[in-house]
Biopython code that builds the backbone (N, CA, C, O; Angstrom):
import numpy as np
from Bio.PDB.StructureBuilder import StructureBuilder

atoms = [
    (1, "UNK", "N", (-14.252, 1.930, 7.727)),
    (1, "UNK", "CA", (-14.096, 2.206, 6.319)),
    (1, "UNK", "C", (-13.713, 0.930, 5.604)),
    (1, "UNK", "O", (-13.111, -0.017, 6.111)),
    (2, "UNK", "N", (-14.064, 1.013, 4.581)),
    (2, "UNK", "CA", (-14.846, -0.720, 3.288)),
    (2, "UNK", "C", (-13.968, 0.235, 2.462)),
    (2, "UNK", "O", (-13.856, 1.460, 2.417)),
    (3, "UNK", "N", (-13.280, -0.992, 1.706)),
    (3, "UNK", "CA", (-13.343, -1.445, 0.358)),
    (3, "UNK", "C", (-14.100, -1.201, -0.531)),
    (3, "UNK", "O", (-15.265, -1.115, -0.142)),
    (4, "UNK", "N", (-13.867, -0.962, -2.156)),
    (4, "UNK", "CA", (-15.153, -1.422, -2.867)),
    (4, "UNK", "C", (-15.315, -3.051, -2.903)),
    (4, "UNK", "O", (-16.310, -3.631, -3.337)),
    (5, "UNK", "N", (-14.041, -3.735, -2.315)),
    (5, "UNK", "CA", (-14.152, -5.289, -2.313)),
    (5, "UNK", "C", (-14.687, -5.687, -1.147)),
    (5, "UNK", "O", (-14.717, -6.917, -1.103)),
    (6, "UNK", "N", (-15.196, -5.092, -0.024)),
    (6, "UNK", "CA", (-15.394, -5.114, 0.889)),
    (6, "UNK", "C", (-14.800, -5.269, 2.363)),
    (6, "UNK", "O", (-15.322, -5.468, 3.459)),
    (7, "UNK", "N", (-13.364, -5.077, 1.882)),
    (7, "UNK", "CA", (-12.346, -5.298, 2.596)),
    (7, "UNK", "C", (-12.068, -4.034, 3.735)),
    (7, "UNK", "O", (-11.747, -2.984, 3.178)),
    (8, "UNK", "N", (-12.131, -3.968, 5.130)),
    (8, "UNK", "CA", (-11.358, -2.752, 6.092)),
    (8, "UNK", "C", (-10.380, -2.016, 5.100)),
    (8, "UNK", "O", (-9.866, -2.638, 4.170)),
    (9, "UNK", "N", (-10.188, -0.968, 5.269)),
    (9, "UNK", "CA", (-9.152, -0.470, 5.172)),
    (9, "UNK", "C", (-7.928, -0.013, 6.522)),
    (9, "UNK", "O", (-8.282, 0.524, 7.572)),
    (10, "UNK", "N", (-6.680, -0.322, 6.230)),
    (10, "UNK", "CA", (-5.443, -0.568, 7.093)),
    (10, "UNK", "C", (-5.401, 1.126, 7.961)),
    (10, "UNK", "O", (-5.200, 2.184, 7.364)),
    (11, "UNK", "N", (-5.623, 1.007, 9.320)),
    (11, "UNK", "CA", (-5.939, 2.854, 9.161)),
    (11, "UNK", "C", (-4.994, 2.837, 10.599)),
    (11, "UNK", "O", (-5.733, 2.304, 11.427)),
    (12, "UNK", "N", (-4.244, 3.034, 10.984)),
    (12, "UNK", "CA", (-3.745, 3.159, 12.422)),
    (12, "UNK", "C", (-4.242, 4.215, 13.487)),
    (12, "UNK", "O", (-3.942, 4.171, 14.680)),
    (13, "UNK", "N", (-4.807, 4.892, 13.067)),
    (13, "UNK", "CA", (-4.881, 6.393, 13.765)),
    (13, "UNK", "C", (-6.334, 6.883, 13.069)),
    (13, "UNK", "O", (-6.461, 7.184, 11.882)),
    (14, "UNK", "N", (-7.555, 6.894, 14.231)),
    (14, "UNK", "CA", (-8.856, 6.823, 13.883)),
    (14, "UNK", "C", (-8.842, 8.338, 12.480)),
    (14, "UNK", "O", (-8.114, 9.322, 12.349)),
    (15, "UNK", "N", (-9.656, 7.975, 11.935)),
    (15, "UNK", "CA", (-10.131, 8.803, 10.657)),
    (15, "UNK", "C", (-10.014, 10.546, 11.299)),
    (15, "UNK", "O", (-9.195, 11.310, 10.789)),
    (16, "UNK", "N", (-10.724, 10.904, 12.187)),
    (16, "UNK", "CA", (-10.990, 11.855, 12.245)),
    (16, "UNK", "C", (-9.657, 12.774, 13.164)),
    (16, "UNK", "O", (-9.512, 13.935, 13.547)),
    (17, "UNK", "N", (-8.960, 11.666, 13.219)),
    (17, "UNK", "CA", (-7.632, 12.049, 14.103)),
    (17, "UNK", "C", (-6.613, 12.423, 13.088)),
    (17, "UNK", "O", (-5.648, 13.019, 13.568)),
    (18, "UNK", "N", (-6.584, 12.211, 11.738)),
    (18, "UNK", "CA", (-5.486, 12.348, 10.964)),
    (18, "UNK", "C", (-5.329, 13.725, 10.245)),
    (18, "UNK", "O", (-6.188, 14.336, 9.610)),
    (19, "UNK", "N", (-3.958, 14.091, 10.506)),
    (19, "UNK", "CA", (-3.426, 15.187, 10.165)),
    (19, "UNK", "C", (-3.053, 15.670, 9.163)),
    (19, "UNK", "O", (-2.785, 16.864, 9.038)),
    (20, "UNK", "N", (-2.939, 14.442, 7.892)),
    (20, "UNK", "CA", (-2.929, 15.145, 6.432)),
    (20, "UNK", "C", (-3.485, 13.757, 6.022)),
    (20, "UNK", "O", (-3.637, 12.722, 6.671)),
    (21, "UNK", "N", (-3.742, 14.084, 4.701)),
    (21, "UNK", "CA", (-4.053, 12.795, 4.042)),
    (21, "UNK", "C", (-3.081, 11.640, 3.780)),
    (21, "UNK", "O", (-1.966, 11.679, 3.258)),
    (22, "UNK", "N", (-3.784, 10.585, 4.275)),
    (22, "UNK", "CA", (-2.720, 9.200, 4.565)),
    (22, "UNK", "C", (-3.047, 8.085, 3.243)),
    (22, "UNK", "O", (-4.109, 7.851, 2.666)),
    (23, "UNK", "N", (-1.833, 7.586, 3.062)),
    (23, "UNK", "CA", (-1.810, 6.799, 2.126)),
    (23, "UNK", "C", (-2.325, 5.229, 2.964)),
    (23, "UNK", "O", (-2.200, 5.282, 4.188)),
    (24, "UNK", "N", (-2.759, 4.171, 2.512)),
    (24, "UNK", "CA", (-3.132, 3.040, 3.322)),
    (24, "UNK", "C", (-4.015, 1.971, 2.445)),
    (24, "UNK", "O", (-4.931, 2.468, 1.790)),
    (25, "UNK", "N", (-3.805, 0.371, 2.357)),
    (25, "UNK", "CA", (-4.066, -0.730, 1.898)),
    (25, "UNK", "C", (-5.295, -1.046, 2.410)),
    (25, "UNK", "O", (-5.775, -0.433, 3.364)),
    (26, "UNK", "N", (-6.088, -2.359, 1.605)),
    (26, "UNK", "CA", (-7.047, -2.724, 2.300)),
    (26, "UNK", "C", (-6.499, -4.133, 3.452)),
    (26, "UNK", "O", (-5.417, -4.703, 3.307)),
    (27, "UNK", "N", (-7.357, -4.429, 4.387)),
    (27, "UNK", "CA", (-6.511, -5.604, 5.093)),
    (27, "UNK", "C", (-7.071, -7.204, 4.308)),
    (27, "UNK", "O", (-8.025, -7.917, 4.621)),
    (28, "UNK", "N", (-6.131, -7.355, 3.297)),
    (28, "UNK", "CA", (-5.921, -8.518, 2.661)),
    (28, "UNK", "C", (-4.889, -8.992, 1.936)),
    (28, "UNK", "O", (-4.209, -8.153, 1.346)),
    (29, "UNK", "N", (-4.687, -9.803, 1.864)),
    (29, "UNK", "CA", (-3.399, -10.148, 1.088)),
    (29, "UNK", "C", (-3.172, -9.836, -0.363)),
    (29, "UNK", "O", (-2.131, -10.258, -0.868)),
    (30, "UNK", "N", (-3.996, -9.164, -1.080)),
    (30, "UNK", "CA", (-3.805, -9.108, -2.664)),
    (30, "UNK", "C", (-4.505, -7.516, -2.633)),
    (30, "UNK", "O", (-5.632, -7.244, -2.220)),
    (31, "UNK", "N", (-3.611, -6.679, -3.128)),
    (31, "UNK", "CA", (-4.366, -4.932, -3.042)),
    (31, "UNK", "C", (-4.391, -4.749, -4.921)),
    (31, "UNK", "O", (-3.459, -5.295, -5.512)),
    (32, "UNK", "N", (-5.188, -4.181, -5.559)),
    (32, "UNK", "CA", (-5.370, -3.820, -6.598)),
    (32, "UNK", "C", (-5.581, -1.748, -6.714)),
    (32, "UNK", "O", (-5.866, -1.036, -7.676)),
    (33, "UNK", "N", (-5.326, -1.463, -5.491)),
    (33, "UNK", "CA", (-4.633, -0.387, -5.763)),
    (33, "UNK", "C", (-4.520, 0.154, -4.286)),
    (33, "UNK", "O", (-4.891, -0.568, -3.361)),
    (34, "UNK", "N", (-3.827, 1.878, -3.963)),
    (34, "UNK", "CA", (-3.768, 2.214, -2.688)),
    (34, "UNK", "C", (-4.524, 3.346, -2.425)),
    (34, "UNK", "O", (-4.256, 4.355, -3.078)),
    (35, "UNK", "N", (-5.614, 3.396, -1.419)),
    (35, "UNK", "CA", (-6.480, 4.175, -0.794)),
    (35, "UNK", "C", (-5.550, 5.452, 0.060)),
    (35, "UNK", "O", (-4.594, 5.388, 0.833)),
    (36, "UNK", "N", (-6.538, 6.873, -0.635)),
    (36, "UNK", "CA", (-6.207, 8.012, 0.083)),
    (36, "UNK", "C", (-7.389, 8.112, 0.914)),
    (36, "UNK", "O", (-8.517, 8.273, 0.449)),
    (37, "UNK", "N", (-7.013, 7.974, 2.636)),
    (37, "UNK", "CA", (-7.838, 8.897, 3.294)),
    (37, "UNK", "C", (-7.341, 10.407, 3.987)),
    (37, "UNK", "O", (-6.253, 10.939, 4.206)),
    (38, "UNK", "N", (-9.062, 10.842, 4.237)),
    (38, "UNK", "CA", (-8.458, 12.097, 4.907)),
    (38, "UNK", "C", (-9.565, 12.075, 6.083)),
    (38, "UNK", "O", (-10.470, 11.264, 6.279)),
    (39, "UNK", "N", (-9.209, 13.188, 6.772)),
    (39, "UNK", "CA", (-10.482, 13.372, 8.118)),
    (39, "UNK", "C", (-11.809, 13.859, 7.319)),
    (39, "UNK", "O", (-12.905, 13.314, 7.455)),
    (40, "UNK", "N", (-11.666, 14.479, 6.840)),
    (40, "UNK", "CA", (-12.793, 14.502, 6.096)),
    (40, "UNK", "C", (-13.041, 13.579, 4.721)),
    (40, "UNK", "O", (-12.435, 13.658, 3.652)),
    (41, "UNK", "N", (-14.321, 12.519, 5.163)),
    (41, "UNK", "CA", (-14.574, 11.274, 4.400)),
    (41, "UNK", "C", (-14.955, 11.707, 3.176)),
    (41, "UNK", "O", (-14.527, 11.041, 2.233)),
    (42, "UNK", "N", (-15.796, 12.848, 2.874)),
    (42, "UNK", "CA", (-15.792, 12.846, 1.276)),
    (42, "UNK", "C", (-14.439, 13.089, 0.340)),
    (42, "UNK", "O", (-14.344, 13.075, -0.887)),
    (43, "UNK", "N", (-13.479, 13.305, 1.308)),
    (43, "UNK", "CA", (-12.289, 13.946, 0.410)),
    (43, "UNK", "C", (-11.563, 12.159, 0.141)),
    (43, "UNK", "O", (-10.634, 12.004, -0.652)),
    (44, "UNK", "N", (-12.001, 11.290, 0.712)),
    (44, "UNK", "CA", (-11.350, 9.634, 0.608)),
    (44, "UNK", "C", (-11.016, 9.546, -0.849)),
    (44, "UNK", "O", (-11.688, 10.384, -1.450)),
    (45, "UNK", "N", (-10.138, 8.767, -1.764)),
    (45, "UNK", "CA", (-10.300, 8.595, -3.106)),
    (45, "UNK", "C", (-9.233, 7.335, -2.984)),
    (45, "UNK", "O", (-8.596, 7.249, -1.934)),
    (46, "UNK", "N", (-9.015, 6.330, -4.054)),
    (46, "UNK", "CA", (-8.328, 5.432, -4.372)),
    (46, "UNK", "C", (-7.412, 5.902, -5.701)),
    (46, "UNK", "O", (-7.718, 6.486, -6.741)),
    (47, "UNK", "N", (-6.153, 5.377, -5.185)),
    (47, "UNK", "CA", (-5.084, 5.453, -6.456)),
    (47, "UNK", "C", (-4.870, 4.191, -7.064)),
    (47, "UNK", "O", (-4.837, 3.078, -6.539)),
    (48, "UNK", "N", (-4.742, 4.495, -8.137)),
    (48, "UNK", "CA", (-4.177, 3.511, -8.991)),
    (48, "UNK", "C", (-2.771, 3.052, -9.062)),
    (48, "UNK", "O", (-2.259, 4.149, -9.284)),
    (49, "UNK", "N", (-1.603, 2.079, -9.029)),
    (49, "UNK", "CA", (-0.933, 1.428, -8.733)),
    (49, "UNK", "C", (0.530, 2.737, -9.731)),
    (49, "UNK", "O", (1.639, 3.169, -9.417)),
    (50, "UNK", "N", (-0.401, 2.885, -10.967)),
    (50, "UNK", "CA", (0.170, 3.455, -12.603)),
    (50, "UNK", "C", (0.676, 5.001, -11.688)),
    (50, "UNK", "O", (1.702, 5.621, -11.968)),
    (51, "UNK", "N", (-0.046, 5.299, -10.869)),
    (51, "UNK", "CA", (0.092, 6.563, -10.187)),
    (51, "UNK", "C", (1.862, 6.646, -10.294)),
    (51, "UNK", "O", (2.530, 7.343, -11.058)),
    (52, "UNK", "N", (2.333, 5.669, -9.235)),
    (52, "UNK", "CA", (3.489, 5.641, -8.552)),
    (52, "UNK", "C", (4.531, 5.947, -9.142)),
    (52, "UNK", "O", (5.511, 6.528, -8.674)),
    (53, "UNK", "N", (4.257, 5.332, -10.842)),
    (53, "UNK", "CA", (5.763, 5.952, -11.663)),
    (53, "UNK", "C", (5.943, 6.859, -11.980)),
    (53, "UNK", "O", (6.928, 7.118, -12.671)),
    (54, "UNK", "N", (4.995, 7.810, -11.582)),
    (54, "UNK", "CA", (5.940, 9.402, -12.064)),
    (54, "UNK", "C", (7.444, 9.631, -11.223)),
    (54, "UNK", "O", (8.489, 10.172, -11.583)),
    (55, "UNK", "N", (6.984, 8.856, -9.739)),
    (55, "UNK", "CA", (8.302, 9.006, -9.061)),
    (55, "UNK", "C", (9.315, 7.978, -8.984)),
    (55, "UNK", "O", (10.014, 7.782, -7.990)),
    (56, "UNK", "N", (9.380, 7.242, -10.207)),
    (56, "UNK", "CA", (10.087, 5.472, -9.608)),
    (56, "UNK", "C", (11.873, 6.318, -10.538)),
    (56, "UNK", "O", (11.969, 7.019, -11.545)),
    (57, "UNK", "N", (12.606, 5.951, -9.879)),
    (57, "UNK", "CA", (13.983, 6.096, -10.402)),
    (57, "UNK", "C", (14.251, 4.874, -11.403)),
    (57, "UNK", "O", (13.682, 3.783, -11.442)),
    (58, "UNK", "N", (15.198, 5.335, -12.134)),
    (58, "UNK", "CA", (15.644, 4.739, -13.177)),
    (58, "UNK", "C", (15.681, 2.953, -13.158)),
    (58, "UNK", "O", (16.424, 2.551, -12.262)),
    (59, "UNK", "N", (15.191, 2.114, -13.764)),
    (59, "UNK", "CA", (15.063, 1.084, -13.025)),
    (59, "UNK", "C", (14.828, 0.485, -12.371)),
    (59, "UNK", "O", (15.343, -0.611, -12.147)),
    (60, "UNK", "N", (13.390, 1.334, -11.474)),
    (60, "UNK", "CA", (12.907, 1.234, -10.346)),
    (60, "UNK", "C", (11.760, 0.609, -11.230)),
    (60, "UNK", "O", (11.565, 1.010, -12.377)),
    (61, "UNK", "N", (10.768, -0.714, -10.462)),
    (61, "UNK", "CA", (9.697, -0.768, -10.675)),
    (61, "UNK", "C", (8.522, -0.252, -9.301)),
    (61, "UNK", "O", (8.662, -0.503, -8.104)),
    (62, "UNK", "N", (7.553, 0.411, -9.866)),
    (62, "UNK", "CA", (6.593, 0.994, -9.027)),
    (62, "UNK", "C", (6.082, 0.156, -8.174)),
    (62, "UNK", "O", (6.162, 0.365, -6.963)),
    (63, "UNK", "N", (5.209, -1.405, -8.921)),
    (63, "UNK", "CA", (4.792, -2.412, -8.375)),
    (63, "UNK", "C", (4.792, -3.413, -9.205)),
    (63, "UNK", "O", (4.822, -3.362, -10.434)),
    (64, "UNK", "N", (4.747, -4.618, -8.306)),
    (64, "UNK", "CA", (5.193, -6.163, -9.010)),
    (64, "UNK", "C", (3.341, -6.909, -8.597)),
    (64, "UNK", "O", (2.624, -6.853, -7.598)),
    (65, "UNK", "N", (3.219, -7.443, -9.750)),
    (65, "UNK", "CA", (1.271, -7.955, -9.651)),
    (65, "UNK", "C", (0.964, -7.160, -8.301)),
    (65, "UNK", "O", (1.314, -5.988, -8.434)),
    (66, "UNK", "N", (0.389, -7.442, -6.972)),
    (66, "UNK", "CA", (-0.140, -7.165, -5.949)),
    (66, "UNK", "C", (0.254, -5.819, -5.095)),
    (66, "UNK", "O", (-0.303, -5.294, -4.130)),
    (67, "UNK", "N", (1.046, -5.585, -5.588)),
    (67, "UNK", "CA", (1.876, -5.441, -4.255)),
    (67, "UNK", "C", (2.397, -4.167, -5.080)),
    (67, "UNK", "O", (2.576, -4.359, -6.282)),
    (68, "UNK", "N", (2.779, -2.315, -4.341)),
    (68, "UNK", "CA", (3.170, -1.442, -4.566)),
    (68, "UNK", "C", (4.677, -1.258, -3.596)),
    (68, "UNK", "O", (4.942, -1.589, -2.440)),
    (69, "UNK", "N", (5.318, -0.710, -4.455)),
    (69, "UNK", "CA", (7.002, -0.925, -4.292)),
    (69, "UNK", "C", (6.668, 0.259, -2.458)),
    (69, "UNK", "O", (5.957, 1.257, -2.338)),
    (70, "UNK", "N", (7.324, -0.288, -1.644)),
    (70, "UNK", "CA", (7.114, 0.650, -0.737)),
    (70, "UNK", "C", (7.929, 2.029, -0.468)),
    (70, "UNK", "O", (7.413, 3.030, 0.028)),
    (71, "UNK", "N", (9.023, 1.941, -0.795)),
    (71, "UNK", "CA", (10.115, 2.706, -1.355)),
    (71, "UNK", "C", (9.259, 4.141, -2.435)),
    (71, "UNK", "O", (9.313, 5.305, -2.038)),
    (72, "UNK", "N", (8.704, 3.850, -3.454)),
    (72, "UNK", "CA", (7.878, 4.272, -4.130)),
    (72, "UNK", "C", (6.887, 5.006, -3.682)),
    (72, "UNK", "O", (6.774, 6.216, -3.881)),
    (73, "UNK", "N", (6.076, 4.263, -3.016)),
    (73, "UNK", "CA", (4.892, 5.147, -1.926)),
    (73, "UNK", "C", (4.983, 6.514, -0.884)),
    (73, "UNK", "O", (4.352, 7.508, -0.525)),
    (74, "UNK", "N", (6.362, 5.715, -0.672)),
    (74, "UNK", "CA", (6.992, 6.871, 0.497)),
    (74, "UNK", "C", (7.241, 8.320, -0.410)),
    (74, "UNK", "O", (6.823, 9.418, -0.041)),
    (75, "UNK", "N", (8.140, 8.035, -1.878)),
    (75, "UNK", "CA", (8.175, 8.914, -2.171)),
    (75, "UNK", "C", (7.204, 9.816, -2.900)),
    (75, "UNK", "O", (7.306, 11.043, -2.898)),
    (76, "UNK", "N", (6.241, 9.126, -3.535)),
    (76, "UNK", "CA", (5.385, 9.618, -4.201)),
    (76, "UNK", "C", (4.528, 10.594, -2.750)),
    (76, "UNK", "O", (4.141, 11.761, -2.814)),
    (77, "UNK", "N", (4.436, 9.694, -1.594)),
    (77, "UNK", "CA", (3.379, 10.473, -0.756)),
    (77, "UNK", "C", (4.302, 11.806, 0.067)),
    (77, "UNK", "O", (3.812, 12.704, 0.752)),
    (78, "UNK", "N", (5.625, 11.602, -0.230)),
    (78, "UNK", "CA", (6.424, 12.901, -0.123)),
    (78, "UNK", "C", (6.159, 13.959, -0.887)),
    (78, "UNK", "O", (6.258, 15.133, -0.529)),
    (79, "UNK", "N", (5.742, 13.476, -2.183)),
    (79, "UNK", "CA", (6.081, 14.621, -3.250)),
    (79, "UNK", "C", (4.418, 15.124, -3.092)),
    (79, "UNK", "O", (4.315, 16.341, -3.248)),
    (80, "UNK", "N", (3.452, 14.606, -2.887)),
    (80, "UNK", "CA", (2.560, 15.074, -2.243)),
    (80, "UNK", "C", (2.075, 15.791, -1.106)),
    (80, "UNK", "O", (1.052, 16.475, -1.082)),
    (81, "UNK", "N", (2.910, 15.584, -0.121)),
    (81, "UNK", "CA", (2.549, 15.844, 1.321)),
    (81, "UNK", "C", (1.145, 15.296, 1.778)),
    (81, "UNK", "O", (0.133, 15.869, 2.183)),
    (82, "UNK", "N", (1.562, 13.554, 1.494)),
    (82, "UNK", "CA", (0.410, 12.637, 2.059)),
    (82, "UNK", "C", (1.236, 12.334, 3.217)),
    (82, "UNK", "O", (2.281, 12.975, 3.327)),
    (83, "UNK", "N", (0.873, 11.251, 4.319)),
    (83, "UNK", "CA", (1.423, 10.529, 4.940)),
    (83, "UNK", "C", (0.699, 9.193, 4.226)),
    (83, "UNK", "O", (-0.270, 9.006, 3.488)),
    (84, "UNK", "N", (1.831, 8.291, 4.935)),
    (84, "UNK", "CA", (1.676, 6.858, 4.541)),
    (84, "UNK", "C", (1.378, 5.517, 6.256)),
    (84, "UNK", "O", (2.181, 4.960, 7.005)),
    (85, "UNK", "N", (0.100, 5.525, 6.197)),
    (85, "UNK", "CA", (-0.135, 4.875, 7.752)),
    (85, "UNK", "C", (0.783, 3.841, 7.786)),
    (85, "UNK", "O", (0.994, 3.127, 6.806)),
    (86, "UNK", "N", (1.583, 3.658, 9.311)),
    (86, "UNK", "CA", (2.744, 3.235, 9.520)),
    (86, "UNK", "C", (2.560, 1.144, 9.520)),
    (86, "UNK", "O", (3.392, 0.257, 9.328)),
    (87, "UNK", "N", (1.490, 1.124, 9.746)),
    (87, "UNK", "CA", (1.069, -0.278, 9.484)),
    (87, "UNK", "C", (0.798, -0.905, 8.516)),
    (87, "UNK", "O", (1.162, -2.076, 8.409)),
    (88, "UNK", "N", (-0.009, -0.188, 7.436)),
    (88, "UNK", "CA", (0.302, -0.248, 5.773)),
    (88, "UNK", "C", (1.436, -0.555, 5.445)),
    (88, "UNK", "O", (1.818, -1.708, 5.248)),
    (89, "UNK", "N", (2.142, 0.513, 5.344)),
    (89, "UNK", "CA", (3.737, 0.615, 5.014)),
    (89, "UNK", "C", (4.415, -0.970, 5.758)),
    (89, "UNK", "O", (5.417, -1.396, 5.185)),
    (90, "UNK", "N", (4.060, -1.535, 6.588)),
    (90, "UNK", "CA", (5.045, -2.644, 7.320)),
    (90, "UNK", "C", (4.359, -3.504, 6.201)),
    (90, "UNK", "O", (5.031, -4.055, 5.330)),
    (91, "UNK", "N", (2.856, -3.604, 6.267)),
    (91, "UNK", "CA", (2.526, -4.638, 5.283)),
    (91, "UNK", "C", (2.947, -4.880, 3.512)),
    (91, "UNK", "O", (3.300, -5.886, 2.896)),
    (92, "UNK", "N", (2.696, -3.332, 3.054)),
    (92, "UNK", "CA", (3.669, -3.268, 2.243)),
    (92, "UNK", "C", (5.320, -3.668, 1.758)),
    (92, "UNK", "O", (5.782, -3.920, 0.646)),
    (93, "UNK", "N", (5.804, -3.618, 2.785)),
    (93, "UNK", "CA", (7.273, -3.839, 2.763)),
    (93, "UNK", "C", (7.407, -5.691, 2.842)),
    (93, "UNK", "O", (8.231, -6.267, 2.132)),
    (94, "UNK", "N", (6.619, -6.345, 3.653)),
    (94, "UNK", "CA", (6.516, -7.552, 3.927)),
    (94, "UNK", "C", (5.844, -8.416, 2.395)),
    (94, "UNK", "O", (6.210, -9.474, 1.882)),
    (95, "UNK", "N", (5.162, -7.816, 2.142)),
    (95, "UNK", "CA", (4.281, -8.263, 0.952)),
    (95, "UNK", "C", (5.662, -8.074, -0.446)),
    (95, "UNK", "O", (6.214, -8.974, -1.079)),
    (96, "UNK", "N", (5.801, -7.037, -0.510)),
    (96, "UNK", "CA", (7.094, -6.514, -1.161)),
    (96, "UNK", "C", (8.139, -7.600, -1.059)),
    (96, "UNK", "O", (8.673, -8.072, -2.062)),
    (97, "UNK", "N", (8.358, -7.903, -0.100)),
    (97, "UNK", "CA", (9.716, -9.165, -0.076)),
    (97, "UNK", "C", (9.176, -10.572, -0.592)),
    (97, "UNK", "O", (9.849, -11.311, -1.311)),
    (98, "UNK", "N", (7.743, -10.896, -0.098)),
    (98, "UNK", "CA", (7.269, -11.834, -1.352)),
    (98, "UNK", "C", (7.066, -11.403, -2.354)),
    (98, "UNK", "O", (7.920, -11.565, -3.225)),
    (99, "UNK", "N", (6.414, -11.012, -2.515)),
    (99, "UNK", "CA", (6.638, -10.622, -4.507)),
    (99, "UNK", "C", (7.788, -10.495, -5.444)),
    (99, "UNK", "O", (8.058, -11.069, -6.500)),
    (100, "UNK", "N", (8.521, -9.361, -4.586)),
    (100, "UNK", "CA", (9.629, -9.008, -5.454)),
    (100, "UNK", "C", (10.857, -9.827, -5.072)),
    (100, "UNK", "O", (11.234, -10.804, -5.719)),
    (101, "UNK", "N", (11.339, -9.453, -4.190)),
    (101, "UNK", "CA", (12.586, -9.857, -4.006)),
    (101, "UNK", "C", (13.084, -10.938, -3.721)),
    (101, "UNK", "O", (14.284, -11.210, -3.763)),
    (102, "UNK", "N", (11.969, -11.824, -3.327)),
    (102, "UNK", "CA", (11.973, -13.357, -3.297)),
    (102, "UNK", "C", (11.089, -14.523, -4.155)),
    (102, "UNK", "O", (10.662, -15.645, -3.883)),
    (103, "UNK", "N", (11.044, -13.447, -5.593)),
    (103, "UNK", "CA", (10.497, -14.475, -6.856)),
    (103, "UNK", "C", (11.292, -16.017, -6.936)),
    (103, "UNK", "O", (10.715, -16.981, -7.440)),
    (104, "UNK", "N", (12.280, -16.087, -6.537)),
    (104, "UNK", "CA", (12.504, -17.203, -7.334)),
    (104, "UNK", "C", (12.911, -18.164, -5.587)),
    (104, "UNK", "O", (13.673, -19.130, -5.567)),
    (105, "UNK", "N", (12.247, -17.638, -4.372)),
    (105, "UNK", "CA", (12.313, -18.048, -3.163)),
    (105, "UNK", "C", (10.757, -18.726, -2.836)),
    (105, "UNK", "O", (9.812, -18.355, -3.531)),
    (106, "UNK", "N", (10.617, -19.402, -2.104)),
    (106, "UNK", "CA", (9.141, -19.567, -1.531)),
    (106, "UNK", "C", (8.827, -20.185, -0.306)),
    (106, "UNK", "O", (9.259, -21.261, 0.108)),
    (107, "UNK", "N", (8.092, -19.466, 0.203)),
    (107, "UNK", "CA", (8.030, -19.541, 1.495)),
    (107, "UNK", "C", (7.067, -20.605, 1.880)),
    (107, "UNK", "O", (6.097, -20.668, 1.125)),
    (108, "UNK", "N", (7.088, -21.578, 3.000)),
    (108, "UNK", "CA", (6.006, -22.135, 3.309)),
    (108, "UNK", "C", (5.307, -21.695, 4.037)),
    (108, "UNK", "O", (5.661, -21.126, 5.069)),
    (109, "UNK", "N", (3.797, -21.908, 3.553)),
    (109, "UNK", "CA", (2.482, -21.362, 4.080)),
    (109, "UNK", "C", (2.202, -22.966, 5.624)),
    (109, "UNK", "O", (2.399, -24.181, 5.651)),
    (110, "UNK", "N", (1.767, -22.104, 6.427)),
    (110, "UNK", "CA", (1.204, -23.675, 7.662)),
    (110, "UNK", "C", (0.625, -24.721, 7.055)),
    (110, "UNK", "O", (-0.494, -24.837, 6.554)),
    (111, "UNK", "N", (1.418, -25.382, 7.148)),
    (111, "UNK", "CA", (0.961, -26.980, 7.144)),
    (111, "UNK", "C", (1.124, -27.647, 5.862)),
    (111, "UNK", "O", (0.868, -28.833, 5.658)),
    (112, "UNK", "N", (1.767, -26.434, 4.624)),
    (112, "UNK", "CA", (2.067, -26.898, 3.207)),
    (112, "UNK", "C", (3.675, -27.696, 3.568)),
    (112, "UNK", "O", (4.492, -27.367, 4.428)),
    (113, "UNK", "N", (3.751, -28.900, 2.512)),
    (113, "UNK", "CA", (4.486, -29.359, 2.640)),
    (113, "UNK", "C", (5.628, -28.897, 1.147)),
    (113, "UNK", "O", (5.142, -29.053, 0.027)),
    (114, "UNK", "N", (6.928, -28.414, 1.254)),
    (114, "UNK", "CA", (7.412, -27.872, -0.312)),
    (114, "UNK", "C", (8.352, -29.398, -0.446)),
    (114, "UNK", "O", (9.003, -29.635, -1.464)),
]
sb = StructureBuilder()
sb.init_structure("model")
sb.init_model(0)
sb.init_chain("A")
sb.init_seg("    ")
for serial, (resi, resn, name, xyz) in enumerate(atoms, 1):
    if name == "N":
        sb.init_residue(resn, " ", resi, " ")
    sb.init_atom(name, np.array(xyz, "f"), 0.0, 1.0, " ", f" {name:<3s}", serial, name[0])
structure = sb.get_structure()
């Protein structure tokens, strides 16, 4: 399973093996929104990022440019009864600490010199 960017999508547990509909990223470093699959492929659809704030708490942001708050996902795919594939979610959370929580931090990439 593709992208419309052409990108895999992040799936841990083959398509036809999954037990409710799973929340899950494409495998790249920059996501412009988060993919619902299910075992059955016509039911697949993509969310939009805007989705997430119905559930963000007071002061919560949903998502920062790239990257969807993971905290957020979990709950939104609670209040759904999605699951959220467990490898997504790590990438999420990792991606999440660059973006958000280490704006004014920066990490070196191999072989960049800061």
């Amino acid at each position: 399973m593709r992208s419309e960017h052409g990108h895999p999508l992040v799936l841990s547990v083959p398509q036809p093996l999954l037990i409710q509909p799973t929340i899950t990223v494409e495998l790249s470093n920059k996501w412009y929104k988060l993919y619902l699959v299910d075992r059955n492929p016509s039911r697949n659809t993509d969310l939009d990022f805007g989705l997430l704030e119905e559930v963000c708490e007071v002061a919560e942001s949903a998502f920062c440019d790239h990257c969807p708050n993971p905290n957020v996902v979990v709950r939104f795919a609670d209040k759904y009864g999605y699951a959220v594939d467990p490898l997504a979610l790590e990438l999420m959370i990792g991606r999440w600490e660059l973006e958000y929580i280490t704006q004014n931090r920066r990490y070196r990439a191999p072989g960049e010199v800061l």
